[in-house]
N, C-alpha and C positions, 0 to 999 in steps of 0.2 A: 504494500500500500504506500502511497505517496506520499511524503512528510513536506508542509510549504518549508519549516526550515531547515530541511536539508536543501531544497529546491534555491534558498536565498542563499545558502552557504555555496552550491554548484552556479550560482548567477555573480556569487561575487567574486571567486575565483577564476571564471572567464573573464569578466569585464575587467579586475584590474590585473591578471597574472596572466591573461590568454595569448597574449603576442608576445610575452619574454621567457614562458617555461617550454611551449612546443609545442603545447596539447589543450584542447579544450572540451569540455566535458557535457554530456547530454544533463537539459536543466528538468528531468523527469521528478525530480524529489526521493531518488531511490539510493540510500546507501550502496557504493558496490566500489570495486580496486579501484578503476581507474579516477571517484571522484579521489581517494586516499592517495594514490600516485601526484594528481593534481595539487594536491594538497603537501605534500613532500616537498614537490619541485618550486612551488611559490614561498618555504619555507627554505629550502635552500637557495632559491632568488634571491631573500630578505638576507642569510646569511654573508651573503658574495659569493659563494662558492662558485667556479664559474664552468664547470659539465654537471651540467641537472641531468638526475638520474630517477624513476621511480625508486629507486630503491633507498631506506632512511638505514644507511651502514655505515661503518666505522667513519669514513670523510664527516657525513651529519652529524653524527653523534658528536665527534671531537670538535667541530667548528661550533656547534650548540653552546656544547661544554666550556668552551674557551669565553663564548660572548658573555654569554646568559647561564650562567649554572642554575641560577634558580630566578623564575620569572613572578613577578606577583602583583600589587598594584603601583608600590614605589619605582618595583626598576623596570617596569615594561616599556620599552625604546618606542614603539610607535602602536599608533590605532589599528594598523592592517596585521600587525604581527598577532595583537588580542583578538581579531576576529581569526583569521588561522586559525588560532587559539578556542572561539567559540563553535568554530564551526563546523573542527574536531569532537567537540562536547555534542554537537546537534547529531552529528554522522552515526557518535554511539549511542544516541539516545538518551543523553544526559540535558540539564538546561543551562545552556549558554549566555543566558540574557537575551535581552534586546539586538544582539548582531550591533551594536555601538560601540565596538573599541574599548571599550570599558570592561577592566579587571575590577568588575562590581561583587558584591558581597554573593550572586545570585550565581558567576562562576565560581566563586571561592570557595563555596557549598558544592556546585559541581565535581570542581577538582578533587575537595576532599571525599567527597561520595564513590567517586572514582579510584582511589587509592584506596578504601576501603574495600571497594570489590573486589580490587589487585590481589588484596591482605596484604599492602603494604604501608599500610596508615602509621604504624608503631617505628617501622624503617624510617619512614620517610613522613614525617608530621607535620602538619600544619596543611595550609593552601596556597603555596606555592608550589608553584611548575617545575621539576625539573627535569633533563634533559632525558632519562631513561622514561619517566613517566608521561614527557611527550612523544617520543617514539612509543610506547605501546596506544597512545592517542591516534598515532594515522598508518591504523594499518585493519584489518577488518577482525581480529582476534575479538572475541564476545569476553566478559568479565561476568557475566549472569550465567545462568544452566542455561542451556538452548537445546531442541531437538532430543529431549526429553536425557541431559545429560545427569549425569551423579553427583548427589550433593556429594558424597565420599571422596571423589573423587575431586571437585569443589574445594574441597578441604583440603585436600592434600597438593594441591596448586597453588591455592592461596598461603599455605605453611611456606611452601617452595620461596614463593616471592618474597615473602618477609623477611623470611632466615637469610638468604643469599642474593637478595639483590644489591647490595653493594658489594659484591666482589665485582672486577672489573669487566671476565667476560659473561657476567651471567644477566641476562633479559629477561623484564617481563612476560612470564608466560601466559596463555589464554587463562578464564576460571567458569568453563563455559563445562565441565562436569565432563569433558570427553578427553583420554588420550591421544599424544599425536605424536608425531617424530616431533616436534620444538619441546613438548614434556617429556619424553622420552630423555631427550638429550640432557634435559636441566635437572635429572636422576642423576646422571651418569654426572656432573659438574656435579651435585651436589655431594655426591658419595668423594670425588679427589679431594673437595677443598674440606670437607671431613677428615680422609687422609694426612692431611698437614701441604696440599697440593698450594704450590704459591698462583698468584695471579699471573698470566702467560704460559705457565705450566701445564695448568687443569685446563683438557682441552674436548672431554665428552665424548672420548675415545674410552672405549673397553677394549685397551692395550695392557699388556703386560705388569705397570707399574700400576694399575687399579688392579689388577688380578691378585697380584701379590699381596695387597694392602688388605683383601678381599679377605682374604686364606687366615688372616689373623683377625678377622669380624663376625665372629660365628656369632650369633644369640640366640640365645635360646631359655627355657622355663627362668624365669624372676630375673634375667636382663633388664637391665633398663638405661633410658637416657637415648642418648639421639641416635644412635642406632640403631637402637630397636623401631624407633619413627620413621627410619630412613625404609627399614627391612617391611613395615606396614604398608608405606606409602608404595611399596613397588608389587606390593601383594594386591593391594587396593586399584593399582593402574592395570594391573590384568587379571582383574572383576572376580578376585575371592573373596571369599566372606570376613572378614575381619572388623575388627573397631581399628580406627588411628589413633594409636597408643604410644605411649611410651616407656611401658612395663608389659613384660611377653608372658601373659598371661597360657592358660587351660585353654581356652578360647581358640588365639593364636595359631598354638601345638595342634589342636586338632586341626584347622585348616591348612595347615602346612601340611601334615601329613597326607592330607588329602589332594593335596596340588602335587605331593611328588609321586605320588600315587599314580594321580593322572597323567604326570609328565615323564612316567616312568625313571624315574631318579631314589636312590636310596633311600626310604620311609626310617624318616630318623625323629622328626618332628621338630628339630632345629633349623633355624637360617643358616645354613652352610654354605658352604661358597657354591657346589654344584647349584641348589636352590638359588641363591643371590645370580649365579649366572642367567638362569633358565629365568628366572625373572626381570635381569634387564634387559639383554639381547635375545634375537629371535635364536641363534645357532646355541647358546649357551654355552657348557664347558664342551671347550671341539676336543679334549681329550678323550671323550667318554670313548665306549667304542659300541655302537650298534650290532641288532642282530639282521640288518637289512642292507640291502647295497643298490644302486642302480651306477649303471654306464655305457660307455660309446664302444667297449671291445669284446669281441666274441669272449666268451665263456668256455674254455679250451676242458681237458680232463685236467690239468695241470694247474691251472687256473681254479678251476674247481677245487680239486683238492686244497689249494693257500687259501681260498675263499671259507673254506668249512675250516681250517685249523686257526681260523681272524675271528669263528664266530658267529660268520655269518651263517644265516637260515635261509633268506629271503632274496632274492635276487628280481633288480628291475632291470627289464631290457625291452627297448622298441621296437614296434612291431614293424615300422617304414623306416626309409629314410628318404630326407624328399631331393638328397644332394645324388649325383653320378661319382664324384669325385672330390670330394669329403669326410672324413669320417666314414671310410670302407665300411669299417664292421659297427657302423652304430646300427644295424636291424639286426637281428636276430637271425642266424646263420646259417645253412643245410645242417643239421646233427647237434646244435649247440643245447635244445632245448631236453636233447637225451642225455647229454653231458650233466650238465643240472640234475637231473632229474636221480641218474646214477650214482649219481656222489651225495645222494639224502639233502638236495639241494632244494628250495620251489622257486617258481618263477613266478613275477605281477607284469603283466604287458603295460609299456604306455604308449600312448600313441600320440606325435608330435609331428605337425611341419613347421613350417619356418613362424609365422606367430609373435612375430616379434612387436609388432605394434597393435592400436585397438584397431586400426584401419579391417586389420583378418580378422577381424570377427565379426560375425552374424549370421544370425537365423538361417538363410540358406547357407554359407562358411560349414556353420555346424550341421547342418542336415548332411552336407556332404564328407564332412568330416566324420560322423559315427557311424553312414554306412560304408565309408573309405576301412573303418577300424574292425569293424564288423567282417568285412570280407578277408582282410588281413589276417585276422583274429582264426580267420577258420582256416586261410590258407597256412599258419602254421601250428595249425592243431591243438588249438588252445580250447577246452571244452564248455558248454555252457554253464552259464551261473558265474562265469572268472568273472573277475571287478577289472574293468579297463581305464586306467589313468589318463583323460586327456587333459592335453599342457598345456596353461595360459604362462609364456616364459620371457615376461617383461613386466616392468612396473607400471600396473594397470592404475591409476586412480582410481577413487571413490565414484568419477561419474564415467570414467570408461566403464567401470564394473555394472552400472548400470544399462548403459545407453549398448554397448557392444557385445562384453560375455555373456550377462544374462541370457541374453533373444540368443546368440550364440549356443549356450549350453541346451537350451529350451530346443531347439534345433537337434541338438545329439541325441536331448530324452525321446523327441518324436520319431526320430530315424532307428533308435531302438524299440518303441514301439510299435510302427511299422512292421518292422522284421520281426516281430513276436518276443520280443523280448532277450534275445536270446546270453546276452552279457550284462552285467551291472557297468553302471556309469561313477568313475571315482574322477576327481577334481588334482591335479597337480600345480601350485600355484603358490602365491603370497599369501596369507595369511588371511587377511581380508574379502580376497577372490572366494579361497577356499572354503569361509564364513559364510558370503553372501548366496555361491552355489548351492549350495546346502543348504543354506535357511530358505533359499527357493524352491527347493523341493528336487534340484534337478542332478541332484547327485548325494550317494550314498557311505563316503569317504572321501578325506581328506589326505593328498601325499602334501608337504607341505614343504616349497622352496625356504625353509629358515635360513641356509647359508647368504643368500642374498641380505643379509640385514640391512642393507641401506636404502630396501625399497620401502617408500612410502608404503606400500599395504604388508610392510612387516614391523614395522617401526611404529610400537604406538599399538598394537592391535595383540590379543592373545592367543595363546594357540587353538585352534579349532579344535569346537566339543569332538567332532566325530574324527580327528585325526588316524592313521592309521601307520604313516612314515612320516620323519620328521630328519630332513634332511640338515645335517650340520656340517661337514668338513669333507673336504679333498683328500684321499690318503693312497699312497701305492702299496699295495699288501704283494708278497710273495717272494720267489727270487726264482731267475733263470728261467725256465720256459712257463713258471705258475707266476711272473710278476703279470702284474695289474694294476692302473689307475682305477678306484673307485670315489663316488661318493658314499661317504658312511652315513646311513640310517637310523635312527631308533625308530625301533617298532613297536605299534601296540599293541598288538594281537589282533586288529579290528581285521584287519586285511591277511592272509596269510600264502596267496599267489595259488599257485597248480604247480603237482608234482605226477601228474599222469597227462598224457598227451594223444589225441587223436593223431593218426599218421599224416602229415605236411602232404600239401597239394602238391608242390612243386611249380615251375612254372613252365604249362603243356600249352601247346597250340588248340586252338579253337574248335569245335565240335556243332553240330546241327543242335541245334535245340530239342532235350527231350523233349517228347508230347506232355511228360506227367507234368513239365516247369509251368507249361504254357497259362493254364487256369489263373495259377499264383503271381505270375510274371503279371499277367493284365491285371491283377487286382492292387498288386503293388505300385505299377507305376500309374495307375488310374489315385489309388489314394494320393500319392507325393502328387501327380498333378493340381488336382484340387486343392493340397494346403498351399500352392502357392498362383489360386486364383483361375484355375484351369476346370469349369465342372466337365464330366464327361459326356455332358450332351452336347460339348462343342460353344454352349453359348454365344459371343457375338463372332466367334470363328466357323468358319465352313463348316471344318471336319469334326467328327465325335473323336472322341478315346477308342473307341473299338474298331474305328475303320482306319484310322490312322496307326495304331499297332499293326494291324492286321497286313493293312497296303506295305505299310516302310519297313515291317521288322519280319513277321511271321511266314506271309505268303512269299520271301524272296530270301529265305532263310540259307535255301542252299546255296543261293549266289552271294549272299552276304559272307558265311562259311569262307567260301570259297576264293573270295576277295583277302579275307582274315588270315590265311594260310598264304596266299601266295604272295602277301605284301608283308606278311610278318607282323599282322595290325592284328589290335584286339576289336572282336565284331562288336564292343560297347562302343568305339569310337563312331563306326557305322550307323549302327543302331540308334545313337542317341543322337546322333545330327538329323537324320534323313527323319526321324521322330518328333522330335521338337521343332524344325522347320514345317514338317506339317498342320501339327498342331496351331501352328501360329497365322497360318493360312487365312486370311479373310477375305471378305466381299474387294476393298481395295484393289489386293494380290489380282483378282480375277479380271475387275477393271482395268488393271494394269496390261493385262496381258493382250486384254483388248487393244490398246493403245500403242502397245508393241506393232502387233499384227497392222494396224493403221499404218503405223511411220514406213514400215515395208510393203506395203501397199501402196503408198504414195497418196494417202489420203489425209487431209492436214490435219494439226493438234494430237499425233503420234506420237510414239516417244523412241528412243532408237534400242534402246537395250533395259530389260529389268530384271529382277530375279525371277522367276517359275517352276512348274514341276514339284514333287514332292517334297525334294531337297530344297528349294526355291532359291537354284542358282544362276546369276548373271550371264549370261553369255560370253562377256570379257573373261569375266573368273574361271568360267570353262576353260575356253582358248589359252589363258594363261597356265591355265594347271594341264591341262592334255601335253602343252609344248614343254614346259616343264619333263613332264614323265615322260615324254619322247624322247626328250633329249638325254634322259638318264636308264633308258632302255625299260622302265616300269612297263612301259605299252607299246604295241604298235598302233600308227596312225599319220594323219597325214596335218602338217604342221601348218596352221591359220594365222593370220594377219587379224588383231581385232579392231583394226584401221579402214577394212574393209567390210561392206555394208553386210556381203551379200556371204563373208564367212563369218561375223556374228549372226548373222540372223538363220545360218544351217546350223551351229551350234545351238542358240538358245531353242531354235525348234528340237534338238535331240534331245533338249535337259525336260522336255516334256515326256519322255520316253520313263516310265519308271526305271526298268533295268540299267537304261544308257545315266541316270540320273544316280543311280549306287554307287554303279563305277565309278562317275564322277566324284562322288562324297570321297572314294577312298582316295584320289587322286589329287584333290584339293588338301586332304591330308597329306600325303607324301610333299607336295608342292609348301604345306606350311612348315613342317619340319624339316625342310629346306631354304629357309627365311624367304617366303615367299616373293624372289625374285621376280621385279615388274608390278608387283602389287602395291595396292594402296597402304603404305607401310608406314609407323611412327617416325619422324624425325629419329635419322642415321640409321635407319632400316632395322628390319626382325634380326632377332640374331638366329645363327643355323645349331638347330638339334643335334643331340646324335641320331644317325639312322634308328627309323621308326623299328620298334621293337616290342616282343610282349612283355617285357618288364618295364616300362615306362613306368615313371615316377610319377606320383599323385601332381608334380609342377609341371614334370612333361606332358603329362595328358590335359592342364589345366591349357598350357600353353596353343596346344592344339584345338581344342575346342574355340578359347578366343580367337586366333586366328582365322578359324573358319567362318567368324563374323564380318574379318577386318581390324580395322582399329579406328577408333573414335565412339560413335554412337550407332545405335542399331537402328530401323525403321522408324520406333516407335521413340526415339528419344532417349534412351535408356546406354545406360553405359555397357560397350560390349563385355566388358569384365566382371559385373553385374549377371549378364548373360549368361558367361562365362560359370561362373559360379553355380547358378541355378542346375544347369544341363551337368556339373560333377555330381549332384547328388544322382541324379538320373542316369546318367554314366555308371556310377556303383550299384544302383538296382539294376542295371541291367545285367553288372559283371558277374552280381552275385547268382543270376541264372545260367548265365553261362561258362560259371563257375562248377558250377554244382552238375552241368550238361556233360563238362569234360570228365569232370572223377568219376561219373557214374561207370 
């Protein structure tokens, strides 16, 4: 809702700061960064400072500090500095007066209201400004609970601030009842300068010389004094039961126990340094040694064997990899999962492509990503009921985790219920991810990236209720043909992986489609069409779901077959083009075609070339991919100019031809994994594949599918990578029939 005096405070730092700071701010009445930014730089205007920056860091602070250490009504330098000043007080909902320049009795109630929320009223007394408590003024930190945070928590923020803001690198923290990496950090400061850590020294690192100091702070039953406050407050920030005490009660002792219980760590009922770890940092003590592993190297017998004498029970390994030429043995290997299996070893699939920003995620992303896992899953023999880890393996925000992975994961639950369920879905990720997966419903285990600590959703956030692996440390176990890089695990038992295996597919060439697939295959790619707005009676498109399987996939099965073997393609690349170009078929397409036949007629308002036929391909893109495959012996054929009229117009009349239009499909494939030389290509053109292959990598086949769009936008406006996407889920229900065609 719109406040008029924030609205005066964003009117009056445009009008007198807008042509000397760089920025000027929307006068909506809406608290948000950039008025706070605004607000910064019109204060570092005032200062002289002379590169304005949103940011109010050490330059601000120390030229504040030098001017102005403490501002109030006697030493305020001018009227625009006390509005600054007020307008700061309006942004957080405090009252700043009249907006008149005036350090009146009505801010000096403000100020001290405000250093009371801090809990730094007792530090810092009276109603004077100064320079630490104007910086926590423009920035958007809350001082009140918000979004339903903990008073405990409250408290223990507010203690923070009082006790230690005068040491020199310690900052007002929020008192807004919520955890965050900025409270996280002023734990970890408050615990050095506890230590005897000097100013410049204590730097909110859990390095070495806090660990040490660590190892000599155990407390525990009738302790008392500021370490036991410190051991409360860090119990209280990852939401156990406790009072914030400072005598370690009965109380205490049980809840402790019960946290190491859960964090599997030695049940001792003291604050010991393990406990003190696992309570400040996400990885904790990395000496521990789990009974779980995951990594990127086959799993040899040898290997295996150094693996079981580490400890280890549990082994992760991925089911893909989406690299040719990377990390060889990051999937999981012909023989490796027997290896395992022999040496009283189990295994947890995870399944991972590249993922590294929130850009990869979504709702179709995921749809194609858990039947991508699902077919994998079977091709190496992994039985139902296993729990399949997929990876969110970057630091995702609070509102990426919203806007991206959610609909993302929401995607994987429906792609396995689709296929009957046949896998659990477990969550690999930060901390927060892994929280918010789960509390959505949409995963039933937690692996959890703790070694990461510096991501925002591990910093500041607890471990998840449902965790099952909890990743801490880098180690190399073994020697001579058993060494190995692992990451080391703690496990909860929640998860426990497969130690029995269905015999691996392998990877065979293509086969006719059973009859028995057929029933299940149209029901499955009839439901995925509809969740993403496709009903099967065709709606405002020509064709239905039944005539369009039928036409593009089933009745030309054996030519499809038969294309898949002698190009070395898989028949989902086929299948799922010449399919969903179908389907998309509308009233337009046929108009169009009309308008073709017009231009080559010689009859005006024609048009010279359009897409057509099942596949709905151009006649250029014909010409171009036929001469392509000519020239590389895929075909024989006789090589077209698409500059002349009258051999685009024999081509696009052949793309009307069902059979001649298959061909085509595979041939514009071969033609894209060959960077579609002459084609309408991105700036510095397609890069070249390797030779099309039935191992293709969940990227290769993405790559190919786009391509077969083009590049830029599709018909209807839509990005062809968008596109792209959609047709991979549909690509793995197809795979998975004719997955299941060839083992039979």
């Amino acid at each position: 809702m719109a406040d008029e005096m924030v609205r005066k405070a964003q009117r009056f730092v445009n009008t007198t700061y807008g042509n000397s700071i760089g920025m000027k701010v929307d006068e909506d009445g809406r608290t948000g960064w950039n008025t706070m930014f605004a607000l910064t730089r019109a204060l570092q205007y005032e200062l002289g400072i002379p590169t304005l920056s949103n940011s109010f860091g050490p330059t601000t602070l120390s030229a504040l500090t030098a001017k102005y250490p403490r501002l109030s009504d006697d030493t305020m330098p001018s009227a625009n500095l006390c509005r600054l000043i007020q307008s700061g007080l309006y942004c957080k909902g405090y009252d700043g007066g009249d907006f008149d320049g005036k350090y009146n009795s009505r801010v000096q109630s403000a100020v001290i209201k405000l250093k009371a929320d801090m809990g730094v009223q007792h530090a810092l007394p009276g109603s004077d400004l100064v320079p630490k408590v104007f910086k926590g003024l423009l920035n958007m930190d809350a001082y009140l609970t918000v979004n339903s945070g903990s008073d405990a928590i409250r408290s223990v923020q507010q203690w923070l601030n009082g006790r230690y803001v005068q040491r020199q690198d310690f900052y007002i923290i929020p008192c807004d009842g919520h955890n965050s990496r900025d409270v996280s950090k002023s734990m970890l400061f408050a615990i050095q300068y506890e230590l005897g850590m000097a100013d410049g020294a204590a730097n909110g690192v859990f390095g070495s010389g806090t660990q040490a100091g660590l190892r000599d702070h155990t407390v525990y039953l009738q302790s008392r004094g500021t370490w036991v406050s410190l051991f409360c407050a860090a119990m209280i920030l990852n939401r156990r039961p406790v009072s914030f005490a400072g005598t370690f009660n009965e109380e205490i002792a049980v809840a402790v126990r019960n946290f190491q219980s859960f964090a599997k760590l030695p049940v001792t009922g003291n604050g010991d340094f393990q406990t003190w770890a696992s309570l400040l940092v996400s990885y904790g003590d990395q000496t521990r040694k789990g009974e779980a592993c995951d990594g990127v190297t086959k799993v040899t017998a040898a290997r295996a064997e150094a693996l079981k004498a580490e400890g280890i029970k549990y082994v992760g390994r991925y089911l893909t990899n989406p690299s040719t030429t990377s990390l060889p043995e990051k999937a999981i290997q012909p023989g490796e999962l027997d290896a395992i299996a022999d040496h009283g070893l189990r295994c947890f699939p995870i399944y991972q492509t590249y993922g590294r920003d929130a850009s990869s995620f979504n709702y179709p992303a995921g749809n194609a990503a858990g039947l991508a896992a699902i077919n994998a899953a079977v091709d190496h023999g992994f039985k139902n009921g296993t729990r399949i880890f997929f990876a969110v393996d970057f630091d995702a925000l609070d509102q990426d985790v919203t806007g991206q992975v959610l609909p993302h994961f929401k995607g994987i639950e429906d792609a396995m219920a689709l296929s009957g369920n046949p896998f659990a879905v477990g969550v690999y990720g930060p901390r927060n991810v892994c929280t918010r997966v789960s509390e959505a419903g949409h995963s039933s285990a937690s692996f959890v990236s703790d070694m990461s600590s510096g991501f925002s959703g591990n910093f500041g956030y607890p471990l998840p209720a449902d965790w099952a692996y909890d990743q801490v440390v880098t180690r190399t176990v073994g020697s001579g043909d058993g060494r190995i890089e692992i990451d080391n695990n703690i496990a909860s038992g929640r998860d426990t992986g497969q130690n029995s295996f269905n015999k691996p597919r392998g990877v065979i060439p293509d086969t006719r489609l059973d009859s028995s697939v057929v029933t299940a295959l149209q029901m499955d790619v009839g439901k995925y069409m509809q969740s993403i707005g496709f009903p099967n009676d065709g709606g405002t498109h020509t064709h239905d779901h039944s005539k369009c399987l039928r036409t593009a996939v089933v009745d030309h099965d054996e030519l499809i077959t038969r294309l898949s073997n002698k190009y070395y393609m898989r028949k989902a690349l086929i299948q799922t083009s010449a399919y969903w170009e179908m389907r998309h078929i509308g009233p337009e397409d046929l108009a169009q075609d009309l308008r073709v036949e017009a231009y080559h007629s010689g009859i005006p308002g024609g048009v010279r070339d359009s897409s057509t036929g099942i596949a709905q391909i151009t006649g250029n893109a014909a010409i171009l991919a036929w001469n392509y495959c000519i020239g590389k012996g895929y075909v024989n054929g006789t090589v077209r100019d698409p500059a002349k009229d009258s051999d685009l117009y024999t081509m696009w009349k052949t793309m009307r031809d069902e059979e001649s239009a298959l061909l085509t499909v595979a041939l514009i494939h071969l033609w894209g994994a060959g960077g579609k030389p002459g084609g309408s290509n991105p700036p510095g053109g397609e890069s070249v594949l390797r030779p099309m292959a039935l191992d293709y990598t969940e990227k290769e086949t993405f790559e190919i599918m786009r391509r077969y769009q083009g590049w830029g936008k599709t018909a209807d406006g839509t990005p062809v990578e968008e596109h792209a996407t959609k047709r991979m889920a549909l690509y793995q229900i197809f795979e998975k029939y004719n997955g299941i065609s060839r083992n039979l």
